[in-house]
C-alpha positions in Angstrom: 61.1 56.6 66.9 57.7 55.3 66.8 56.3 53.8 64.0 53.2 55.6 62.3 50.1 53.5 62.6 48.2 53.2 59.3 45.1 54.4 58.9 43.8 51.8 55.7 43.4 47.8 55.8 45.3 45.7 53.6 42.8 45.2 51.4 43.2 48.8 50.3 46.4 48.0 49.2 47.0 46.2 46.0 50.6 44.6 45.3 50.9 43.6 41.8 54.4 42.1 39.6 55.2 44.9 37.5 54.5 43.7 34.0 54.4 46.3 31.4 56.4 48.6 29.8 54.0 51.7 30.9 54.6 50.2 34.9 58.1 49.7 34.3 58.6 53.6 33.6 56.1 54.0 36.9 58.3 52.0 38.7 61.8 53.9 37.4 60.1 57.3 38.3 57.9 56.9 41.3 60.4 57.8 44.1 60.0 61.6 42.4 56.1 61.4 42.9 56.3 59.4 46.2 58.9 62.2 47.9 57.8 65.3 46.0 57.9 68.2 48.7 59.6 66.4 51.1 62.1 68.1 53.5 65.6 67.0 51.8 64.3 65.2 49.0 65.9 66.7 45.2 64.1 64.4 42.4 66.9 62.3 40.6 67.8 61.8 37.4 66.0 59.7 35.1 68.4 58.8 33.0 70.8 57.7 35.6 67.9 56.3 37.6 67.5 54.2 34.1 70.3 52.9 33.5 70.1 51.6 37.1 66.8 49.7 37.1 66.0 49.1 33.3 66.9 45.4 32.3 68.1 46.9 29.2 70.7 48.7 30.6 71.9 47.3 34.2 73.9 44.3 34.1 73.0 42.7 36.9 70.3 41.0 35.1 72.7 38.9 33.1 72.7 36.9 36.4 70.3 37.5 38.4 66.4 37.1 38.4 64.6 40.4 39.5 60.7 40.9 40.2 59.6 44.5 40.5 56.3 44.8 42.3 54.4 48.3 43.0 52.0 49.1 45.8 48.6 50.8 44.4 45.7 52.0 45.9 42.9 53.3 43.7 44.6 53.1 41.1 47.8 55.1 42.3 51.1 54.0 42.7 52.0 53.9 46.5 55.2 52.2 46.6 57.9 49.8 44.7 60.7 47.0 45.7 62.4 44.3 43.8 62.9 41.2 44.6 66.2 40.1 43.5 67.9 36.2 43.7 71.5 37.1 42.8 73.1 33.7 41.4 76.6 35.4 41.6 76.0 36.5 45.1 74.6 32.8 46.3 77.8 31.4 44.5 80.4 33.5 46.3 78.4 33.3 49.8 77.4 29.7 49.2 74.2 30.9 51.2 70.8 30.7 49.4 70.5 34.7 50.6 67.9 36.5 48.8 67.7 40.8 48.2 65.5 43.3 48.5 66.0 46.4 47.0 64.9 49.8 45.2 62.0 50.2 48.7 60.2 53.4 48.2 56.8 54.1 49.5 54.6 56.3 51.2 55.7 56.1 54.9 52.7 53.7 56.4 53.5 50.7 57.6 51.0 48.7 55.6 52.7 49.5 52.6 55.8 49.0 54.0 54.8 45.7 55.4 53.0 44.9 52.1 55.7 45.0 49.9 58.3 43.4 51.8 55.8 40.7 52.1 55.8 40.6 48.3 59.7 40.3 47.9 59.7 37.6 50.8 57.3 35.1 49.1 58.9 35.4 45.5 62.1 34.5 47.2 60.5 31.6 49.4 59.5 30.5 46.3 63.5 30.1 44.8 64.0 28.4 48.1 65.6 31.2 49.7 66.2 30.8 53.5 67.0 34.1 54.4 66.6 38.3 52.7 68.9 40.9 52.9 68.7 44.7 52.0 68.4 47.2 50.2 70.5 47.1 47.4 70.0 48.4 44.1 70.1 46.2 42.1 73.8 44.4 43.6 76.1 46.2 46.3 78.2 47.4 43.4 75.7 49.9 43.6 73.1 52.1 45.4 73.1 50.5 48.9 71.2 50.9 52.1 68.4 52.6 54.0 69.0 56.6 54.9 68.6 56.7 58.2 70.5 59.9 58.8 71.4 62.7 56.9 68.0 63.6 54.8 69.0 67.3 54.6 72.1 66.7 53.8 73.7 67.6 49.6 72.5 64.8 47.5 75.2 62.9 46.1 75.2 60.1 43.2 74.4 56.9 43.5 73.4 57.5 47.3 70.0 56.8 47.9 67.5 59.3 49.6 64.8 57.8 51.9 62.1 59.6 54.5 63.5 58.9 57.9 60.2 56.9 59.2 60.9 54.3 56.7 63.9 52.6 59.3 61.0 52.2 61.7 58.6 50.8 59.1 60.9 48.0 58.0 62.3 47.0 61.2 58.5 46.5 62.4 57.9 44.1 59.6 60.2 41.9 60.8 64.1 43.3 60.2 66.8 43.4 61.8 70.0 45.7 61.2 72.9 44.0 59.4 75.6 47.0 59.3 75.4 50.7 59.1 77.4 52.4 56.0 78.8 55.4 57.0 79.5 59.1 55.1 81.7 61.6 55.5 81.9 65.2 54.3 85.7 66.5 53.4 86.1 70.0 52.8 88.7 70.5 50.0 91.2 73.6 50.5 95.1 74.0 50.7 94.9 72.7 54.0 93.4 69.3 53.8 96.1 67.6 52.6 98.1 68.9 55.5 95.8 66.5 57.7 96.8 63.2 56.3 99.3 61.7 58.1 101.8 60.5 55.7 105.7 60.4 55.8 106.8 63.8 53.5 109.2 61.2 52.2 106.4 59.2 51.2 104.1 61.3 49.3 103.7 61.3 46.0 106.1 63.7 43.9 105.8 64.2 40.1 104.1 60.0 39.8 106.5 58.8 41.8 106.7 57.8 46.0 109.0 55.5 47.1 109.3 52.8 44.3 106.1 53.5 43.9 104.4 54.4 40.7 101.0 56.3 40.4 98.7 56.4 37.2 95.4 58.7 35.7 93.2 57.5 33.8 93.1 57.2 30.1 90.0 58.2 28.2 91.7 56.2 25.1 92.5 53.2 27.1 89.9 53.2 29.8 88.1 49.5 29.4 91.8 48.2 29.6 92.2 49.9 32.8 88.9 49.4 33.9 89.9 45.7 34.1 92.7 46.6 35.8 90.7 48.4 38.0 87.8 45.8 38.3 90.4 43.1 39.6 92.0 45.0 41.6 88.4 46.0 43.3 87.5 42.6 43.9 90.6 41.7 45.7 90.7 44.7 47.8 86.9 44.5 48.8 87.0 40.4 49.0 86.8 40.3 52.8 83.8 43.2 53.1 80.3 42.2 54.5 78.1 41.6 51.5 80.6 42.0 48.6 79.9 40.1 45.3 83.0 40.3 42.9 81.9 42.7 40.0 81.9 41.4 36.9 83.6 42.6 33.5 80.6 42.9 32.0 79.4 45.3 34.9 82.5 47.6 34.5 81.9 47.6 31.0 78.4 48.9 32.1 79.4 51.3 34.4 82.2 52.8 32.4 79.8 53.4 29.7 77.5 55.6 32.0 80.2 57.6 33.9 82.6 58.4 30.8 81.1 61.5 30.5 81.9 62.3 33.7 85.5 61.7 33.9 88.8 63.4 33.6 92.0 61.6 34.0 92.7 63.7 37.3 89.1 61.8 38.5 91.1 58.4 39.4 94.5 57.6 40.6 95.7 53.9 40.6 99.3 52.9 42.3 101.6 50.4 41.0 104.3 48.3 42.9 107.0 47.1 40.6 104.2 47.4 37.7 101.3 45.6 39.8 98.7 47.7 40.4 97.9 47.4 44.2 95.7 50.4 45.4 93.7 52.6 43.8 90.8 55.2 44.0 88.5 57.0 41.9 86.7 60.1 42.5 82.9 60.3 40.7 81.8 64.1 40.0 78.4 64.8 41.7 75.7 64.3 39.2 73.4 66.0 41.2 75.7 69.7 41.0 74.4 70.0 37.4 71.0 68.5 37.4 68.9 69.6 40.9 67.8 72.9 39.9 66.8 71.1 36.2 64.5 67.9 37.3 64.9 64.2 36.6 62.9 65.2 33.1 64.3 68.1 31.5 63.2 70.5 29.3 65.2 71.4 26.1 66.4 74.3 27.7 67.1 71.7 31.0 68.8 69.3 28.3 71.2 72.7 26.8 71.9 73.8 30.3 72.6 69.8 31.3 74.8 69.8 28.1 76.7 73.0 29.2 77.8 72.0 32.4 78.7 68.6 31.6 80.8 69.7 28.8 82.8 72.2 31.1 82.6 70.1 33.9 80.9 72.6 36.4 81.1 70.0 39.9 81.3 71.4 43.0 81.2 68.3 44.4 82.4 64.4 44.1 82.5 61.0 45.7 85.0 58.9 46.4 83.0 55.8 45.1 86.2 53.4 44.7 89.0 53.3 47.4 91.4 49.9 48.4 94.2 48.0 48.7 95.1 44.7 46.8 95.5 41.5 49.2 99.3 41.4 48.8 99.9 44.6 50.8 97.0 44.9 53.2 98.2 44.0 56.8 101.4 45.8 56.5 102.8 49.3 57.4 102.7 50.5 53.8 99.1 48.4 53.1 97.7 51.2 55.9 99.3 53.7 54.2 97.9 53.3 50.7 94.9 54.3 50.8 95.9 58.0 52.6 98.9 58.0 49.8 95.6 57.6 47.1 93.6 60.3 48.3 96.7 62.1 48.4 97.7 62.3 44.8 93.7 62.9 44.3 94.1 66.3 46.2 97.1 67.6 44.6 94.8 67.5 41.7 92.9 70.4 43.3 94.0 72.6 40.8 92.6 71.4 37.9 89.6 69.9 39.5 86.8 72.2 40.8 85.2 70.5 44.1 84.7 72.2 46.7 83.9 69.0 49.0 84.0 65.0 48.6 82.0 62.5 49.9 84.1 59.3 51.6 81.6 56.8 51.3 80.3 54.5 52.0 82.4 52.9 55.0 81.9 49.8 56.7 80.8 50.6 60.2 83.1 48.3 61.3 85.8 48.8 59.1 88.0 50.2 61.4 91.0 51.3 59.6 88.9 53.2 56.6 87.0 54.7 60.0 90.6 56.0 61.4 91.5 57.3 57.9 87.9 59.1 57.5 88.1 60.4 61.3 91.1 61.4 60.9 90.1 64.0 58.9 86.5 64.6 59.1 85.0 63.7 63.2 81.8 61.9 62.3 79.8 60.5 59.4 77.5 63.4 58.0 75.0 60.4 56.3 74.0 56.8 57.6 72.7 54.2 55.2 71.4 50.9 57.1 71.2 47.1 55.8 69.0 44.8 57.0 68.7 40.8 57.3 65.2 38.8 57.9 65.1 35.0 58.2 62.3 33.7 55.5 59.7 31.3 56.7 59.2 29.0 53.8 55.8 28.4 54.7 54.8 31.8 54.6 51.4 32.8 54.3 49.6 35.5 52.2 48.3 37.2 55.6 50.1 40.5 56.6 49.6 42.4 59.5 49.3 46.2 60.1 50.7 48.4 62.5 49.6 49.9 65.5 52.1 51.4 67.4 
């Protein structure tokens, strides 16, 4: 793929620290503006897409420091990233690694260029030897470049990019870190069928093997949500680019998908009363909200209200699946996480999807792979990270493309 030369001089681009409360709704919104009419593109949610970036309501800012810059040119916004130095991340890495994150722009390489360039030089300023991204804001949450997949169903929390912008970024300097991998299952009496699990293994009536399962409890969901945290950050400790979550982040994130849930939406298994795999299923926001806009109307809002209410999904992702520490490595560790998804499909019945999203995987997570493959031949969506060394003498110059 070749990059798109641009047709302006830096000079024509303006990058500015966002810095009001007017730019900081610019910022939130802009991807909508920015990709309006594009092939594959359905405008998100505002309110979700608040709750993401807005220091009021994400809880990444309790420890980390985040600059939001914007890209204008004659007075229009052209493009957005954050900068984001991640204490918690640096801690757990012991590497001064910086993030990028939330990059949307037009697709010119200037821009592109321009607002990377931003991000690297507020990090080179926190004495940041190295950048790694996207993420939005932590990878606890939207993650990665699409690279494939544009006109593919939207799903939550997966972010939607043009495809030229993989070009753009690894011109300015990038290199690929990992692909994160999607995969489409089709939900019908015969999917379960395709697991490959001992019959005398599966789950029967909350019970497999010595083996208990639990739903969740709307009444008792921030205790579990612990429970669950914990058990995430063990099972996920050894993954490229994990930072353990935080209570106060589950408290945040339970808060904004409550309304989503049903207890049939997660399914955690206990050994001997320690939890020690678990999996959650997220309805698709997206199902009741892409014929409505990221803004609704009052009708929008009554329709929004409607379907939430009677919980009219045709769709989910599995946004949470692993296995504790103590199990992993043996026969019935790489069995778990088939045995979740398991007790998730005999659900069917009283859940409505129609499909599910297993995402994102590790591309070189090779036994999720297996499991996903097993079931589904190849990923139907690619999401990209990318690392870049920072030069801690950088200069203001930028450069343009011409290729």
């Amino acid at each position: 793929m070749q990059c798109e030369a641009s047709n302006v001089l830096m000079t024509d681009i303006d990058i500015r620290p966002v810095s009001t409360r007017q730019e900081l709704n610019q910022f939130i919104t802009l991807p909508s503006k920015l990709y309006q009419g594009m092939e594959g593109f359905v405008e998100p949610f505002n309110m979700e897409q608040t709750h993401l970036l807005h220091p009021r309501h994400s809880a990444v800012f309790r420890h980390a420091d985040i600059q939001y810059f914007m890209a204008w040119r004659h007075g229009t916004p052209i493009g957005r990233i954050a900068a984001i130095l991640d204490h918690r991340a640096i801690e757990h890495w012991n590497e001064r690694i910086g993030g990028f994150g939330a990059l949307d722009a037009l697709p010119e390489q200037a821009i592109v260029t321009a607002l990377l360039n931003a991000a690297e030089k507020w990090l080179a300023q926190h004495k940041v030897t190295s950048i790694r991204g996207p993420v939005t804001l932590s990878g606890n949450a939207e993650t990665g470049t699409l690279v494939e997949g544009q006109r593919s169903d939207p799903m939550i929390a997966m972010p939607w990019h043009p495809p030229e912008l993989d070009a753009l970024i690894r011109y300015a300097g990038y290199e690929k870190a990992t692909d994160l991998l999607s995969y489409r299952l089709e939900i019908n009496a015969d999917t379960e069928k395709k697991f490959k699990v001992p019959s005398n293994l599966r789950p029967e009536k909350g019970r497999l093997n010595g083996f208990t399962t639990r739903s969740l409890s709307k009444r008792e969901i921030l205790s579990q949500g612990e429970i669950l945290r914990k058990l995430y950050n063990d099972a996920w400790s050894h993954k490229y680019n994990f930072v353990p979550m935080e209570d106060y982040e589950m408290t945040a994130m339970i808060a904004q998908i409550k309304p989503l849930l049903r207890p049939e939406n997660y399914v955690q298994i206990d050994q001997n009363g320690t939890p020690v795999a678990m999996a959650m299923v997220l309805p698709n926001l997206y199902d009741i909200t892409k014929d409505i806009g990221g803004s609704p109307s009052v009708i929008g809002w009554l329709r929004f209200g409607y379907r939430l209410l009677f919980h009219r999904f045709e769709s989910a992702r599995v946004i949470l699946l692993g296995v504790s520490s103590r199990v992993r490595g043996t026969l019935m560790g790489s069995l778990l996480p088939s045995l979740a998804i398991v007790e998730l499909l005999n659900r069917r019945h009283t859940l409505p999807y129609k499909w599910v999203e297993l995402g994102w995987i590790l591309e070189d997570d090779t036994n999720m792979r297996n499991l996903a493959e097993s079931l589904v031949p190849s990923p139907y969506k690619t999401h990209r990270l990318y690392e870049k060394t920072i030069n801690q003498d950088k200069k203001d110059e930028t450069r343009t493309a011409s290729s």
